[in-house]
VOKOLDREN-687046 format. One record per residue: x, y, z of N, C-alpha, C in turn. Coordinates in Angstrom, 2 decimals, padded with zeros to 5 digits. Layout:
BEGIN
- X, Y, Z, X, Y, Z, X, Y, Z $
...
end
This chain:
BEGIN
- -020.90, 001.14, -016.61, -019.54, 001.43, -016.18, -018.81, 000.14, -015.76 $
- -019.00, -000.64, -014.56, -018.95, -001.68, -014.42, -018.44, -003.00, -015.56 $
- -019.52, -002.81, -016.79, -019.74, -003.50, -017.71, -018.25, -003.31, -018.82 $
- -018.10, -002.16, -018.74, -016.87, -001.06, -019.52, -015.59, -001.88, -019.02 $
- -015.57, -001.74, -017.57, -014.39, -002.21, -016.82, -013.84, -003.63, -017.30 $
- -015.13, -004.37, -017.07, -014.61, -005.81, -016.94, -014.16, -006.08, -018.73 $
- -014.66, -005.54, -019.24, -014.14, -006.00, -020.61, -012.84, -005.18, -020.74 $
- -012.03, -004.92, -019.71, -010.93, -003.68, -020.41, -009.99, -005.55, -020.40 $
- -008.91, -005.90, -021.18, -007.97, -006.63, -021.02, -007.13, -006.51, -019.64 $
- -007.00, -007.47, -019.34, -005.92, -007.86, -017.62, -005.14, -006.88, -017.36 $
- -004.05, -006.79, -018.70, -002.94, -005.47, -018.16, -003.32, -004.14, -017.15 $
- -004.66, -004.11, -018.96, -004.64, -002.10, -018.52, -005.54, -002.18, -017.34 $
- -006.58, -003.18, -016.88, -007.33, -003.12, -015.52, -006.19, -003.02, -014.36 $
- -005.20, -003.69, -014.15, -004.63, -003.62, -013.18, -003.72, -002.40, -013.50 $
- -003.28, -001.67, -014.23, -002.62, -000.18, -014.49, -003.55, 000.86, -014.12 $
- -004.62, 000.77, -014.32, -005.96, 001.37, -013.75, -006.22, 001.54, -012.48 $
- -006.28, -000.18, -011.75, -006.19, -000.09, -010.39, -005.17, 000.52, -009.63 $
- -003.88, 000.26, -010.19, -002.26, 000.73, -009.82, -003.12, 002.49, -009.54 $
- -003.32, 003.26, -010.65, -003.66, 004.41, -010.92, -004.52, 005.34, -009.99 $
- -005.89, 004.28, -009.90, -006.85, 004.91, -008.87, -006.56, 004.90, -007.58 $
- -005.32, 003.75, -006.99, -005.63, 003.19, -005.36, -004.04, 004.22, -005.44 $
- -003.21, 004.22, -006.45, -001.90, 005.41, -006.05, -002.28, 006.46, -006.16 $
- -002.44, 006.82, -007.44, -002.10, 008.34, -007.99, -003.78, 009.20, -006.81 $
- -004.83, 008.49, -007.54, -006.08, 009.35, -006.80, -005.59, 008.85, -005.33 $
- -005.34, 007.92, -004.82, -005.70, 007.94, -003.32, -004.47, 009.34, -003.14 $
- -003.00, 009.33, -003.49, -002.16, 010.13, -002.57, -002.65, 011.76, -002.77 $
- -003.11, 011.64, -004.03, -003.68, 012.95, -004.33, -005.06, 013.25, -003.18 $
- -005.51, 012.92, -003.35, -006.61, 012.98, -002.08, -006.31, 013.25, -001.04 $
- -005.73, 012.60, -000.73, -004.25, 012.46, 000.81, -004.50, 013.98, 001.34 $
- -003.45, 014.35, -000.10, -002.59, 015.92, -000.14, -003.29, 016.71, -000.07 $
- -004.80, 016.98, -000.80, -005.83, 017.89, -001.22, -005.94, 018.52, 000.43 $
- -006.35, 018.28, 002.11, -006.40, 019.02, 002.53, -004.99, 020.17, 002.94 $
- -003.46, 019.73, 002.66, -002.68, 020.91, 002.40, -003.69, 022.61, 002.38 $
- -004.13, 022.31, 001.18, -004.46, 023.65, 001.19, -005.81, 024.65, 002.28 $
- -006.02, 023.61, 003.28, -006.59, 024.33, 003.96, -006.30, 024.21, 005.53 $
- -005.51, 022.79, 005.90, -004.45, 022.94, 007.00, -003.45, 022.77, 006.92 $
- -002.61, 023.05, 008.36, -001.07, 023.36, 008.03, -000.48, 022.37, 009.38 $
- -001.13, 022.16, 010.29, -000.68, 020.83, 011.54, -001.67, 019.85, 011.55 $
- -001.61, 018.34, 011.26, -002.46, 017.57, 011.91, -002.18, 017.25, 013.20 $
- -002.74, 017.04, 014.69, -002.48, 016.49, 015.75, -001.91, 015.54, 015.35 $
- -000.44, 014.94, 016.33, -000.04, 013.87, 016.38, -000.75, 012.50, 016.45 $
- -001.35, 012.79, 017.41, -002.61, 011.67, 017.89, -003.69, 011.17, 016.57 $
- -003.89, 012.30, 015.78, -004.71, 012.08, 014.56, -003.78, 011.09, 013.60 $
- -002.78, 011.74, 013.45, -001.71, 011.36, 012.32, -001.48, 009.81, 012.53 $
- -001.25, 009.12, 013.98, -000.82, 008.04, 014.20, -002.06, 007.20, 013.84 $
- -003.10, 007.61, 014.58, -004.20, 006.95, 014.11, -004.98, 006.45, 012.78 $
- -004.51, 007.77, 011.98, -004.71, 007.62, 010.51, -004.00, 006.86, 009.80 $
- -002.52, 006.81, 009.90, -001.33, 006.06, 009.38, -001.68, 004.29, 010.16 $
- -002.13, 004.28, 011.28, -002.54, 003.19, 012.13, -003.96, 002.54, 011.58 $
- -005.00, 003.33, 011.15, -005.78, 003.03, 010.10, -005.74, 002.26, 008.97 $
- -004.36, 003.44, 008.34, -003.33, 002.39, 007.04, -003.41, 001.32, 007.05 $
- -002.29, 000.76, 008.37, -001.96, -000.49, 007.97, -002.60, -001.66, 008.23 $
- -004.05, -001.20, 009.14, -005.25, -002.12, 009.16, -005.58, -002.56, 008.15 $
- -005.83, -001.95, 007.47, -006.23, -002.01, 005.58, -005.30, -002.64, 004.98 $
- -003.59, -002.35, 005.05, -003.02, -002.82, 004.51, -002.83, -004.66, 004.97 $
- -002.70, -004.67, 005.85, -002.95, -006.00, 007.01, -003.88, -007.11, 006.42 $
- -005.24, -006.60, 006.36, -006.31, -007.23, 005.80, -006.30, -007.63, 004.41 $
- -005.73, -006.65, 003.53, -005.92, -006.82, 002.40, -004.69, -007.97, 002.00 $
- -003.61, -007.86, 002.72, -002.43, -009.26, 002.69, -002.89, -010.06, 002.64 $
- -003.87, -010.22, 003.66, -004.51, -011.86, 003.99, -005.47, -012.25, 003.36 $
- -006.77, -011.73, 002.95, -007.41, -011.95, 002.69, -007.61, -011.88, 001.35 $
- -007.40, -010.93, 000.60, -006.89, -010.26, -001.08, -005.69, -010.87, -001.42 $
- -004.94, -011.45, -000.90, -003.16, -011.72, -001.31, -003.12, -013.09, -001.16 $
- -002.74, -013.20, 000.16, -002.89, -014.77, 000.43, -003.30, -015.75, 000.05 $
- -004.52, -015.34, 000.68, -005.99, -016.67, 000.44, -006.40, -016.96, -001.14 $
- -006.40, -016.01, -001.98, -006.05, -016.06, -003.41, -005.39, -016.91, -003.68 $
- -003.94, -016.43, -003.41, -002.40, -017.40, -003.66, -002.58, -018.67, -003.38 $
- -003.17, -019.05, -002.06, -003.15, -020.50, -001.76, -004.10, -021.29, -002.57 $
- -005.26, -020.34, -003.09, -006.16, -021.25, -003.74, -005.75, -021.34, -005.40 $
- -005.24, -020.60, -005.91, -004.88, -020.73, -007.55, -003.48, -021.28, -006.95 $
- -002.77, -021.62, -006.26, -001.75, -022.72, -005.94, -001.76, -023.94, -005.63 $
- -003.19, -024.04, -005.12, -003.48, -025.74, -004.89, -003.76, -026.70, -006.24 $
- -004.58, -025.36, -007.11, -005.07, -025.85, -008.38, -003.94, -026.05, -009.07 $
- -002.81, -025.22, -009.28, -001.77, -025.44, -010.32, -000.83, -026.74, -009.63 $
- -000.67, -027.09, -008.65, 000.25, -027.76, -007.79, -000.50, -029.18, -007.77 $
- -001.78, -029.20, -007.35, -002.49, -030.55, -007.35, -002.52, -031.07, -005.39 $
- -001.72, -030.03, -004.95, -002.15, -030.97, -003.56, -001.52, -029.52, -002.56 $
- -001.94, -029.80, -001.50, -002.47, -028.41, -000.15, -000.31, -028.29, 000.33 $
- -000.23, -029.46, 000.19, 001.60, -029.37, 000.66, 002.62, -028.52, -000.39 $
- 002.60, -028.63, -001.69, 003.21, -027.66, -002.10, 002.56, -026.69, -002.36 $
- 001.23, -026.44, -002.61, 000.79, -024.93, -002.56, 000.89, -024.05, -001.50 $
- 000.77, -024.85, -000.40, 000.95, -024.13, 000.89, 003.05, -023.63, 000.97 $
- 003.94, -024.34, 000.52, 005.36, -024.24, 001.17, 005.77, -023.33, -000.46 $
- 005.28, -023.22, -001.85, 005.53, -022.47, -002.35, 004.90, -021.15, -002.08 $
- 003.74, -021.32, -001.45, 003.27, -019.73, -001.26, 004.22, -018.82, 000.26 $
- 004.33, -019.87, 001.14, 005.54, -019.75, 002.12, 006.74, -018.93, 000.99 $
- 007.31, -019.79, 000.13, 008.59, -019.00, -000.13, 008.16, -018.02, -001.10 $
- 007.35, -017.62, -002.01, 007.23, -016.84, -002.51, 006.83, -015.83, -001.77 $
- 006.02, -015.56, -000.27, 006.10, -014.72, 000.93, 007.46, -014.04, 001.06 $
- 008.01, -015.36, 001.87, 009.53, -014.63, 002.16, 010.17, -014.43, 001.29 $
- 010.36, -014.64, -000.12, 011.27, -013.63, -001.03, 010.33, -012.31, -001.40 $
- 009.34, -012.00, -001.30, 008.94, -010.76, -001.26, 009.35, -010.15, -000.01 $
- 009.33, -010.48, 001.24, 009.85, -010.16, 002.10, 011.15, -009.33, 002.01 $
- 012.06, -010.46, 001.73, 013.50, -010.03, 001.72, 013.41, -009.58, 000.63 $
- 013.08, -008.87, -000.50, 012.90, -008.66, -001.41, 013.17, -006.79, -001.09 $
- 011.66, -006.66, -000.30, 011.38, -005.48, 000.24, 012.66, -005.00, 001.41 $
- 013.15, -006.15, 002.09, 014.00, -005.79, 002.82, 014.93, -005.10, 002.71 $
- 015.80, -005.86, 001.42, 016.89, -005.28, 001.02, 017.00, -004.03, 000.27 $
- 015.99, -003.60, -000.42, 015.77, -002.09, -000.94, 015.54, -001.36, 000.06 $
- 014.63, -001.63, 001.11, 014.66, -001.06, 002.40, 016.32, -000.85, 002.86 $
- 017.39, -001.66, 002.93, 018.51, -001.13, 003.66, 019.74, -000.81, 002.69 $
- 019.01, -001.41, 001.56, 019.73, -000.21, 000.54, 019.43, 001.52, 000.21 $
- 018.19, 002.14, 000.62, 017.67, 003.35, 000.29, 017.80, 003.86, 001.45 $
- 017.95, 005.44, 001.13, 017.18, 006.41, 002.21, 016.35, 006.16, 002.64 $
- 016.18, 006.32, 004.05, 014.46, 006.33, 004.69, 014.69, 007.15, 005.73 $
- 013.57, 007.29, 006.40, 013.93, 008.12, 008.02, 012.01, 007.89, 008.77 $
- 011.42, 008.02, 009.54, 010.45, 007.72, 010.22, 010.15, 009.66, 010.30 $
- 008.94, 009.50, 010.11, 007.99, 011.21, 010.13, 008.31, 011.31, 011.87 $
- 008.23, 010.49, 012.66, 008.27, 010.91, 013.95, 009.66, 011.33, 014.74 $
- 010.61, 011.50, 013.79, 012.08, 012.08, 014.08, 011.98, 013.49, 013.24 $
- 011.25, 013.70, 012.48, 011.45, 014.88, 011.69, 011.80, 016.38, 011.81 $
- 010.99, 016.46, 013.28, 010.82, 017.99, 013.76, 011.89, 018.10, 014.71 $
- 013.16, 016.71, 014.96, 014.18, 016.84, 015.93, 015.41, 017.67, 015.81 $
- 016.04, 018.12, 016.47, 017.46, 019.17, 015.90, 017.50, 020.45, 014.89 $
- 018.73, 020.60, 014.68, 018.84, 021.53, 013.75, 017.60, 021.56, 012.91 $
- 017.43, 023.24, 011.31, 016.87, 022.95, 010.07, 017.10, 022.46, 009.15 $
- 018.69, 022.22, 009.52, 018.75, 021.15, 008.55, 018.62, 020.02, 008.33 $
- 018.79, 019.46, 009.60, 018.10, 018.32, 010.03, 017.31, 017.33, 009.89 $
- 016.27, 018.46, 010.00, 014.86, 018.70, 009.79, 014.78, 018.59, 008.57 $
- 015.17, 019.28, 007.50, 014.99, 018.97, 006.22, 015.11, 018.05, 005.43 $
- 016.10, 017.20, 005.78, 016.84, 016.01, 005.81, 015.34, 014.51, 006.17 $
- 014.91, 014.90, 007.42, 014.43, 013.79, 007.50, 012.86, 013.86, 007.16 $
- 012.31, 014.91, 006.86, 011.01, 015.28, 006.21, 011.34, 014.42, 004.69 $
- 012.27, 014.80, 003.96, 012.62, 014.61, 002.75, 012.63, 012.95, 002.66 $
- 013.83, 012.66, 003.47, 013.93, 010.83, 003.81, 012.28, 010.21, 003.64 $
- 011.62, 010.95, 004.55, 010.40, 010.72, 004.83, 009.37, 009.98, 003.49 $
- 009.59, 011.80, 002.92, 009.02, 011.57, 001.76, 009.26, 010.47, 000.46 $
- 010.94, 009.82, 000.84, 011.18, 009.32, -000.40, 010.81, 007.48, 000.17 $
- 011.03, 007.28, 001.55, 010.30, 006.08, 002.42, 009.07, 006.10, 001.54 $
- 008.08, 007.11, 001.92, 006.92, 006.53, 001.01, 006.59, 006.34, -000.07 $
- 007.13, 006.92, -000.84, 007.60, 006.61, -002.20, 008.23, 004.84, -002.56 $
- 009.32, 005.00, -001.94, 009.66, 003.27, -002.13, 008.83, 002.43, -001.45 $
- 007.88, 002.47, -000.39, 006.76, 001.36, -000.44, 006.06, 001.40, -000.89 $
- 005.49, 002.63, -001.72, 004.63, 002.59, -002.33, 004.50, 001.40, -004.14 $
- 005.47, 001.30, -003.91, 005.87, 000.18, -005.35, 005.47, -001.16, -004.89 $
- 005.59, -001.49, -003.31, 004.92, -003.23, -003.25, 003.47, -003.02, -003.21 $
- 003.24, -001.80, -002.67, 001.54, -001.93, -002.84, 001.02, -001.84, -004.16 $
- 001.42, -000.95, -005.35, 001.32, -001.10, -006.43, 001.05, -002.25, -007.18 $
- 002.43, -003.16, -006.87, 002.13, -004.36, -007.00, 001.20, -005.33, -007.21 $
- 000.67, -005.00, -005.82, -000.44, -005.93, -005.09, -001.24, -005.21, -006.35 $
- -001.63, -003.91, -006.08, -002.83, -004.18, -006.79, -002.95, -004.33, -007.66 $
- -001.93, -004.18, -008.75, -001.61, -004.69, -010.22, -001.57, -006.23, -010.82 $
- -001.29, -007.04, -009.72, -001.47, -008.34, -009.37, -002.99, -008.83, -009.50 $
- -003.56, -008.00, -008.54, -005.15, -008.59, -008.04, -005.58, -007.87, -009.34 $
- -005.88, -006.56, -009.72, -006.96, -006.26, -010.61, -006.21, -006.55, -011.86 $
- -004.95, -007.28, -012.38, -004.55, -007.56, -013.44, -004.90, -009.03, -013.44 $
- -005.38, -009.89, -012.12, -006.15, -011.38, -013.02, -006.54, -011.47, -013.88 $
- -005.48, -012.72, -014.89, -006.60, -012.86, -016.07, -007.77, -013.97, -015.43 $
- -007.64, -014.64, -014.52, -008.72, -015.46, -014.11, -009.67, -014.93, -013.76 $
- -011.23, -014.79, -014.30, -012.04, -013.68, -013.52, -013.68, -014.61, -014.44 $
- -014.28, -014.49, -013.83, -016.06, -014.58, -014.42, -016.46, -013.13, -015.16 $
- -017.37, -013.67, -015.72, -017.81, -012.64, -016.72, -018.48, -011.20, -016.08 $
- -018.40, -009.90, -016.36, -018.56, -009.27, -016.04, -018.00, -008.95, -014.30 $
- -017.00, -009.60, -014.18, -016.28, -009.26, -013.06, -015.11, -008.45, -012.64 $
- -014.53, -007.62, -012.31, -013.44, -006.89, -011.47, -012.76, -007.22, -010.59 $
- -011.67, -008.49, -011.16, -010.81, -008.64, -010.40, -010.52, -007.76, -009.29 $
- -010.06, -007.79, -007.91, -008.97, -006.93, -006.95, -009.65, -005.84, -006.76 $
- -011.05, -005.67, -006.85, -012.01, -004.44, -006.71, -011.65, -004.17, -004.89 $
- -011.65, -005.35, -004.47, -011.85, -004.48, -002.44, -010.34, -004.33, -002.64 $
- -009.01, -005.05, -003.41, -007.51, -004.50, -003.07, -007.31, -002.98, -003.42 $
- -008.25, -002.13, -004.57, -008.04, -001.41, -005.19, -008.49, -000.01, -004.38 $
- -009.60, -000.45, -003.65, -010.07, 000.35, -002.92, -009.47, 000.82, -001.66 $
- -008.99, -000.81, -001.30, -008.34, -000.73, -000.13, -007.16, 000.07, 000.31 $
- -006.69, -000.39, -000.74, -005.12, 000.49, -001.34, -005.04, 001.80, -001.11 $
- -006.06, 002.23, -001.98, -006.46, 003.65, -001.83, -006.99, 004.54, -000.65 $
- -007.90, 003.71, -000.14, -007.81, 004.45, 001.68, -006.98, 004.63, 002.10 $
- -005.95, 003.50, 001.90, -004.88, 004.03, 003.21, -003.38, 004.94, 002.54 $
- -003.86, 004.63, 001.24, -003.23, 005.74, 000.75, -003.35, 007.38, 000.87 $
- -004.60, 007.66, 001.90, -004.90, 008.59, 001.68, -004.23, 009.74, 003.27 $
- -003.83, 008.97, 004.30, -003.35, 009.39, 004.96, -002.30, 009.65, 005.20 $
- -001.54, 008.20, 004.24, 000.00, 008.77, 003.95, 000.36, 009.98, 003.00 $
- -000.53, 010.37, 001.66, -000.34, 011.47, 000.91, -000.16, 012.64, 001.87 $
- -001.03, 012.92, 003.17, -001.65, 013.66, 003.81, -000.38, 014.19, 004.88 $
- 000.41, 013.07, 005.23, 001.65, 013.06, 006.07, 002.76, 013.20, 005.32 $
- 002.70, 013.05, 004.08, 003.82, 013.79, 003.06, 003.68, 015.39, 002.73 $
- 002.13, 015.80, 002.52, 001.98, 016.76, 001.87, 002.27, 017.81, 003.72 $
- 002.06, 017.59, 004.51, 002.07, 018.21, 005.43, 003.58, 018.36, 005.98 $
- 004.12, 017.37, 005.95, 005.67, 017.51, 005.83, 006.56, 018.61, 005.50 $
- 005.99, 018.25, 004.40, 006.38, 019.22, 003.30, 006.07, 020.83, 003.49 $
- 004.83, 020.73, 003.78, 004.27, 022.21, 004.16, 005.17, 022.65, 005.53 $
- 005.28, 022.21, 006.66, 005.94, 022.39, 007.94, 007.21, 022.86, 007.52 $
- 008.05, 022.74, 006.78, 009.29, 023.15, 005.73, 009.34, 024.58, 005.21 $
- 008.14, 025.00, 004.97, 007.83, 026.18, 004.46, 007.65, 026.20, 002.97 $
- 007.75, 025.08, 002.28, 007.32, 024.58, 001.13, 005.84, 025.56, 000.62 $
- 005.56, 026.16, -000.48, 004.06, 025.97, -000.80, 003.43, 024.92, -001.16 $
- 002.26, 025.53, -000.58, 000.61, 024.47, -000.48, 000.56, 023.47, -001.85 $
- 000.60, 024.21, -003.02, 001.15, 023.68, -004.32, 001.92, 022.78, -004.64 $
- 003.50, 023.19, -003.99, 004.29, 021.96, -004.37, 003.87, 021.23, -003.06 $
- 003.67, 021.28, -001.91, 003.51, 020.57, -001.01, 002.75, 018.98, -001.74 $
- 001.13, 019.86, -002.45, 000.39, 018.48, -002.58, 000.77, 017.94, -003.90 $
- 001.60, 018.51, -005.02, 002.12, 017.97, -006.03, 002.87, 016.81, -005.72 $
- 003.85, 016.78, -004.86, 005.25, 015.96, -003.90, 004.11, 014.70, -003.77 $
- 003.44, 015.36, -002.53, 002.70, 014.04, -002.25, 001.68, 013.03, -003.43 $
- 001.32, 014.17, -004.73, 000.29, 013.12, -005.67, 001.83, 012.16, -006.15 $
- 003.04, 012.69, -006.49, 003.96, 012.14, -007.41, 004.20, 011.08, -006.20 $
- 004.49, 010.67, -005.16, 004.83, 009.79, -004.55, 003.68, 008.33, -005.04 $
- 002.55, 008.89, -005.59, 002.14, 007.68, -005.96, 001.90, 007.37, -007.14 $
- 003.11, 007.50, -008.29, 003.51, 007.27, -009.23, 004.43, 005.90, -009.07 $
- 004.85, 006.00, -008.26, 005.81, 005.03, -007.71, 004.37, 003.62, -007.38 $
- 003.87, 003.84, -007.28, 002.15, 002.27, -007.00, 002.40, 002.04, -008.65 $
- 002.17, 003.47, -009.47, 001.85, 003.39, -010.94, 002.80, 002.08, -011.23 $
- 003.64, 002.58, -011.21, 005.18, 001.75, -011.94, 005.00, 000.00, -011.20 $
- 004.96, 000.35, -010.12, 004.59, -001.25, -009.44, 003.20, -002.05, -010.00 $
- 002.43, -001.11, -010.08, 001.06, -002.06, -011.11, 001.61, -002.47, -012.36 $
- 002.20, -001.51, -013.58, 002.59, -001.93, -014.58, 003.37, -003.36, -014.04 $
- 004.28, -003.26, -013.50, 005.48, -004.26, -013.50, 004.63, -005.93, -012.96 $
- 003.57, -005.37, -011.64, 002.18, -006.31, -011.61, 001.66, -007.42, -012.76 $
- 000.99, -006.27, -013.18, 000.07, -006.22, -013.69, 000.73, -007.20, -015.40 $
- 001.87, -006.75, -015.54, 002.32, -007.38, -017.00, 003.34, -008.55, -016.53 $
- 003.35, -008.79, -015.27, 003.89, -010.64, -015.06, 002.70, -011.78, -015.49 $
- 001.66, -011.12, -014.27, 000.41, -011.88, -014.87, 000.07, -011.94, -016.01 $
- -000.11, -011.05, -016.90, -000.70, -011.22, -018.22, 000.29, -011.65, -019.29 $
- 001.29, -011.47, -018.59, 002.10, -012.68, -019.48, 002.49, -014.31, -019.29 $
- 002.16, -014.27, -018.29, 001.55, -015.90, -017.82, 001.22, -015.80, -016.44 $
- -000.62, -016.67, -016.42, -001.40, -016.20, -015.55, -000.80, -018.02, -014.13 $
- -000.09, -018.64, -015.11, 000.97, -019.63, -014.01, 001.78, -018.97, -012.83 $
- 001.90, -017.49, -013.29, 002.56, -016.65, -012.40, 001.93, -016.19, -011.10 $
- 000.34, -016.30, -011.48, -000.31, -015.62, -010.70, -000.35, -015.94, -008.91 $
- -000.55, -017.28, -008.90, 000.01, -017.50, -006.86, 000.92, -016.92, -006.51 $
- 002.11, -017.35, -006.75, 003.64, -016.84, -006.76, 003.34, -015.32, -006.68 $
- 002.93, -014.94, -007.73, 003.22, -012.70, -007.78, 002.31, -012.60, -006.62 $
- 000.52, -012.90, -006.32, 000.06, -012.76, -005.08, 000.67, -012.54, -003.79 $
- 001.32, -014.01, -003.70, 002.31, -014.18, -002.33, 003.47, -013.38, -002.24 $
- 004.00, -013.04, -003.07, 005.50, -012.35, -003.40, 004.92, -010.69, -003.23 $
- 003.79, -010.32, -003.47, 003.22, -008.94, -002.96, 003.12, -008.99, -001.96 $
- 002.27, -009.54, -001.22, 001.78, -010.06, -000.08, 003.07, -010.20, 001.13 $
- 004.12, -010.57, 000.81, 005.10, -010.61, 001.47, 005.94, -009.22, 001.67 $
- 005.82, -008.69, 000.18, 006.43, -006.78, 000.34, 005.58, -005.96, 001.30 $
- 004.48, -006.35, 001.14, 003.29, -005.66, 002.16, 003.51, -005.66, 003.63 $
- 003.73, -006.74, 003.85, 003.52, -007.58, 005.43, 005.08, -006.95, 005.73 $
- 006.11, -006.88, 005.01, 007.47, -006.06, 005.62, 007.05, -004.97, 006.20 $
- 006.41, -004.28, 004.87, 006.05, -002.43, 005.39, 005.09, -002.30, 006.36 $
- 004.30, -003.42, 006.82, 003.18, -002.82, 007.79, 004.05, -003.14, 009.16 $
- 004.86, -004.49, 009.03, 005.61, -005.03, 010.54, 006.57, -003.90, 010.92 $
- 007.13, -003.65, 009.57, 008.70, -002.64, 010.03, 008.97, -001.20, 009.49 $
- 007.58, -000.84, 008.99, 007.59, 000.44, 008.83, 006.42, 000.96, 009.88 $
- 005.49, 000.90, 009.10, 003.92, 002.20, 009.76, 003.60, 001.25, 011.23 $
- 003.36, 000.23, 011.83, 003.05, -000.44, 012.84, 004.33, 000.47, 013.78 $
- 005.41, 000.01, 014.59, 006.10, 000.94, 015.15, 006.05, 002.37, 014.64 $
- 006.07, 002.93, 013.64, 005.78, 004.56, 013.70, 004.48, 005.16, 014.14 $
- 003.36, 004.22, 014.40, 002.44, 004.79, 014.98, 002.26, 004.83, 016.37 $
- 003.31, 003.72, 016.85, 003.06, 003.12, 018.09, 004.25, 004.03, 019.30 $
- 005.02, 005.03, 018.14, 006.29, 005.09, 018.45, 006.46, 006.33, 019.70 $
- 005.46, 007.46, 019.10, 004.83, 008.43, 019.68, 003.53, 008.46, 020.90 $
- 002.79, 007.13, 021.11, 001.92, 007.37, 021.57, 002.18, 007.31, 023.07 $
- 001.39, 007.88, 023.93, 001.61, 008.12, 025.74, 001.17, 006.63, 026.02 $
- 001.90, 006.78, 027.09, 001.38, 005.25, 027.54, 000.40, 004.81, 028.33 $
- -000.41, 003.70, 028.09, -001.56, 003.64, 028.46, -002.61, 004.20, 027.28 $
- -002.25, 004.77, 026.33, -003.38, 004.97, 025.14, -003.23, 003.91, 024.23 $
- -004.59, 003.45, 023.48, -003.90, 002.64, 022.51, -005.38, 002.99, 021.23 $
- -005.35, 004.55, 021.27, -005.93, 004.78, 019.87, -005.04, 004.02, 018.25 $
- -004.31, 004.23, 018.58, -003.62, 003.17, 017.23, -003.59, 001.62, 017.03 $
- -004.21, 001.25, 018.38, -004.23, -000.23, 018.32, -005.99, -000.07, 017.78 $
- -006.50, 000.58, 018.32, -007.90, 000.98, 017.79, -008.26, 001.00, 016.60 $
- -007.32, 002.24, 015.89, -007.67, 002.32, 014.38, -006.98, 001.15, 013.53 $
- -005.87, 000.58, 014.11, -005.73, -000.07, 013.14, -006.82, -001.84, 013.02 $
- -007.21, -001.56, 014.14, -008.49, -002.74, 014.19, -009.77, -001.97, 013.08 $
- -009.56, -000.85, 012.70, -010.82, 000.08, 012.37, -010.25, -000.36, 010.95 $
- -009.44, -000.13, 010.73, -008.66, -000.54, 008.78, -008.64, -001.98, 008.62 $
- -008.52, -002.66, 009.59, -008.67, -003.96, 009.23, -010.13, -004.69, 009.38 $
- -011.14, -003.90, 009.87, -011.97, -004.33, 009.49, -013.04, -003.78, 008.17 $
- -012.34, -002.28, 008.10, -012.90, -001.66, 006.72, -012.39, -002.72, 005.30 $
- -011.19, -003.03, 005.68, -011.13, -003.78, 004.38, -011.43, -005.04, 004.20 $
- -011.43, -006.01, 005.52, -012.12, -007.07, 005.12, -014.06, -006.68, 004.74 $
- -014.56, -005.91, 005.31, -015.94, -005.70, 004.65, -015.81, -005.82, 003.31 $
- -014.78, -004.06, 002.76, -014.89, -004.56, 001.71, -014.25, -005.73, 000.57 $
- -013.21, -006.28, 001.06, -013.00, -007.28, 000.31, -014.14, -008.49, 000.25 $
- -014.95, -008.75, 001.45, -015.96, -010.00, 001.22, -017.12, -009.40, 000.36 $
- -017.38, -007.62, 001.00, -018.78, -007.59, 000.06, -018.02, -007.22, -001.75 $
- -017.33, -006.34, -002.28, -017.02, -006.45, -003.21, -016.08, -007.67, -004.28 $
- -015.79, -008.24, -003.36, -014.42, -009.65, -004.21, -013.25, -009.16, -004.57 $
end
């Protein structure tokens, strides 16, 4: 299997990865819908706080540290690899920013406030928020498992792909439940939430076929993911987990130490 993988060409590996760490992780997410209908708050933050441990780790360590090292090589010296991977950061940044304050969004922890219509309104926002970040993570991993630079019998972006996908699995879970609280069925509930990670799909392709059309691209697209990432964990899921919690608890400072160390494991033991 393994063996299968590494010989697939750059593109379709990272459309693959896009595939498994979106489409299966949000689907997964959603799958308990059909047998609950409230997660505890306290769970939810923690899980989403989980997220962005994972997501956190995998910036730095999967994104970054990559970038800086296939940037020293193309550049020839530590000063411009280091200040181009800087700006290729912050234009992913502002990149993410500005679609951020161009789109709908709304935070899951306003949802259940006011009126039903309200309510409907910001469940929905909700849902389409995760949807539009879900395209820089895509990215990323379309980036990492679309290296054409790789050793033989190897899998590029194997711990990004995975990684991706964990923490994809709690956000499916906070869409599909959303949704259900609405009075939505269980059905479309977890359908909503698998299609939200169609939106990773589309971001791997778009990944995944910079690199393989010139792998000169490859620091630059790293860092330029890496920078969409680091928006959504600072100014999205980090305050929404933190946003709800009593004071004096800090289960979310917890889990998200728990995601950031799940994914550096697996990024050092897998590559």
């Amino acid at each position: 299997m393994m063996e299968t993988l590494s010989a697939l060409p750059p593109f379709w590996l990272g459309v693959l990865g896009s595939v498994l760490a979106g489409l299966v992780g949000t689907s997964v997410g959603g799958a308990p819908v059909f047998v609950l209908r409230v997660l505890p708050a306290r769970l939810g933050n923690a899980l989403l706080s989980f997220a962005a441990g994972v997501m956190l780790a995998a910036t730095f360590f999967s994104l970054l540290l990559p970038a800086l090292e296939l940037a020293g090589e193309a550049t020839g010296g530590r000063v411009p690899a280091a200040t181009g991977a800087i700006l290729a950061l912050a234009t992913g940044g502002l990149v993410m920013a500005g679609t951020h304050r161009l789109s709908p969004h709304e935070h899951l922890g306003r949802g259940r406030e006011g009126p039903l219509v309200q309510r409907i309104r910001r469940v929905w926002l909700f849902v389409i928020a995760i949807a539009i970040h879900n395209f820089p993570e895509g990215l990323a991993t379309g980036v990492a498992a679309g290296n054409p630079v790789r050793l033989p019998d190897e899998i590029p972006g194997l711990g990004v792909v995975v990684g991706i996908g964990l923490q994809n699995i709690p956000e499916g879970l906070a869409v599909a439940l959303g949704l259900l609280s609405l009075g939505h069925g269980r059905t479309m509930a977890f359908l909503v939430a698998a299609a939200t990670g169609l939106i990773e799909v589309l971001g791997g392709i778009v990944g995944a076929g910079a690199v393989s059309l010139s792998s000169t691209l490859l620091p630059w697209a790293l860092a330029f993911a890496a920078g969409a990432m680091l928006f959504v964990i600072s100014h999205e899921i980090i305050p929404e987990t933190h946003r709800s919690e009593a004071k004096g608890t800090i289960s979310a400072t917890i889990a998200l130490f728990a995601g950031f160390g799940t994914m550096l494991f697996l990024d050092h033991t897998l590559g």
